[in-house]
C-alpha positions in Angstrom: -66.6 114.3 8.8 -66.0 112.4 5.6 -69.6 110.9 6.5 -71.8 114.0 5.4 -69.7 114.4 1.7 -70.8 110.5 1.3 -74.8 110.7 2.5 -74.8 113.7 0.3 -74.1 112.2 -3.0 -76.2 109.3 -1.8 -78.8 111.9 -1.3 -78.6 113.3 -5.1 -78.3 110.4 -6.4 -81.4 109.1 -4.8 -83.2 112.4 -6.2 -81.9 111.8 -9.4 -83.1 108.3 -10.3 -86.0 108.0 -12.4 -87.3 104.7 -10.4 -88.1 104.8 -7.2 -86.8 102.3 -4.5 -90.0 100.9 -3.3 -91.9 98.5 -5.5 -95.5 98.9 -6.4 -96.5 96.2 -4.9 -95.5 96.9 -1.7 -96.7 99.8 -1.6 -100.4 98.3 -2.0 -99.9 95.6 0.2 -98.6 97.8 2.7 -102.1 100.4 1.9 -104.5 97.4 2.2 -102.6 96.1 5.5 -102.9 99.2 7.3 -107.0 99.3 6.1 -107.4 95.6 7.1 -105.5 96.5 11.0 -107.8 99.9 10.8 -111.0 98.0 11.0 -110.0 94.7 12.8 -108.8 97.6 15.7 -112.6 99.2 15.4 -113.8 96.1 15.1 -111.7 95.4 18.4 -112.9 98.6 20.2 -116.8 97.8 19.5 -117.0 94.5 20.9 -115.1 95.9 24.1 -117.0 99.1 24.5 -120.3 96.9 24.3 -119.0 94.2 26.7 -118.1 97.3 29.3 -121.3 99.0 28.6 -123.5 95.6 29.4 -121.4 94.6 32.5 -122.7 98.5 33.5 -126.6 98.2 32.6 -126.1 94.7 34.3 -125.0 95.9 37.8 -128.2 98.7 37.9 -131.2 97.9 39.0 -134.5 98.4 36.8 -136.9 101.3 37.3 -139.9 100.7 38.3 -142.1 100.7 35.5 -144.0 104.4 35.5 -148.2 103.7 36.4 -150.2 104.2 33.4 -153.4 106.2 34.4 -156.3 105.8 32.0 -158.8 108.4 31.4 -162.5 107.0 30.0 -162.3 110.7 28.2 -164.0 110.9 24.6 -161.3 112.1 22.2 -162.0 115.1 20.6 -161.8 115.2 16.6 -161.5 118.9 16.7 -158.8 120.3 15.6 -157.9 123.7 18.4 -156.4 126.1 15.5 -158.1 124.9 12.0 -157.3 128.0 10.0 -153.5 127.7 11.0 -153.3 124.1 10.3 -154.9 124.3 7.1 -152.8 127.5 6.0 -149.7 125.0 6.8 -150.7 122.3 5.3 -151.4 124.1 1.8 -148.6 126.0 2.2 -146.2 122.9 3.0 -148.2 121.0 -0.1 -148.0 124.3 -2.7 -143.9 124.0 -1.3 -143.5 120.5 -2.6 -145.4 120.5 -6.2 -143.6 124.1 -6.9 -147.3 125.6 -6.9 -148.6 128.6 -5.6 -150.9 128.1 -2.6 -153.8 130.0 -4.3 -153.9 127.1 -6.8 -154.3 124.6 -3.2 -158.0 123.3 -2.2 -158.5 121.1 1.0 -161.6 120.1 1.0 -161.8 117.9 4.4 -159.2 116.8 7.1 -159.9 113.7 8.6 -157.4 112.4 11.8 -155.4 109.6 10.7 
């Protein structure tokens, strides 16, 4: 047991030095290296995850594309709920200037 009187004066006098045993240096290069193996590793990861991921979408067969069915319908310009829309529309513009909606006038609203 004449081990644990010798680590413990090791120990305090560790604790006690003003300078610490590890350079600054190494202590960067050791911070960047671990960064540098971080992304390399997600980096890593990526590339496999996409090469399993297109081996997948390879193997399945394509839908069939979904039949488009075209109406010879006029569009209607009419808006169903005017008052509403309008009452939104000021109140979303009176919102973003910091006015009050009173102050608001919409004089037309044409479709886009």
């Amino acid at each position: 047991m004449v081990f644990l009187p010798a680590l413990a004066s090791r120990l305090t006098a560790l604790a006690s030095a003003s300078e610490p045993d590890v350079a600054n240096w190494f202590v960067v290069v050791m911070g960047v290296g671990i960064v540098f193996i971080g992304l390399v590793c997600i980096v890593a990861l990526s590339s496999a995850m996409s090469a399993i991921i297109r081996a997948i979408e390879k193997n399945k067969k394509p839908a069939a594309a979904p039949v488009k069915t075209v109406t010879n319908a006029p569009k209607s310009n009419a808006i169903a709920n005017r008052g509403e829309f309008i009452a939104a529309v000021s109140t979303a513009i009176a919102e973003e200037l910091g006015t009050d909606v009173t102050a608001i006038k919409i004089v037309s609203v044409k479709p886009l």
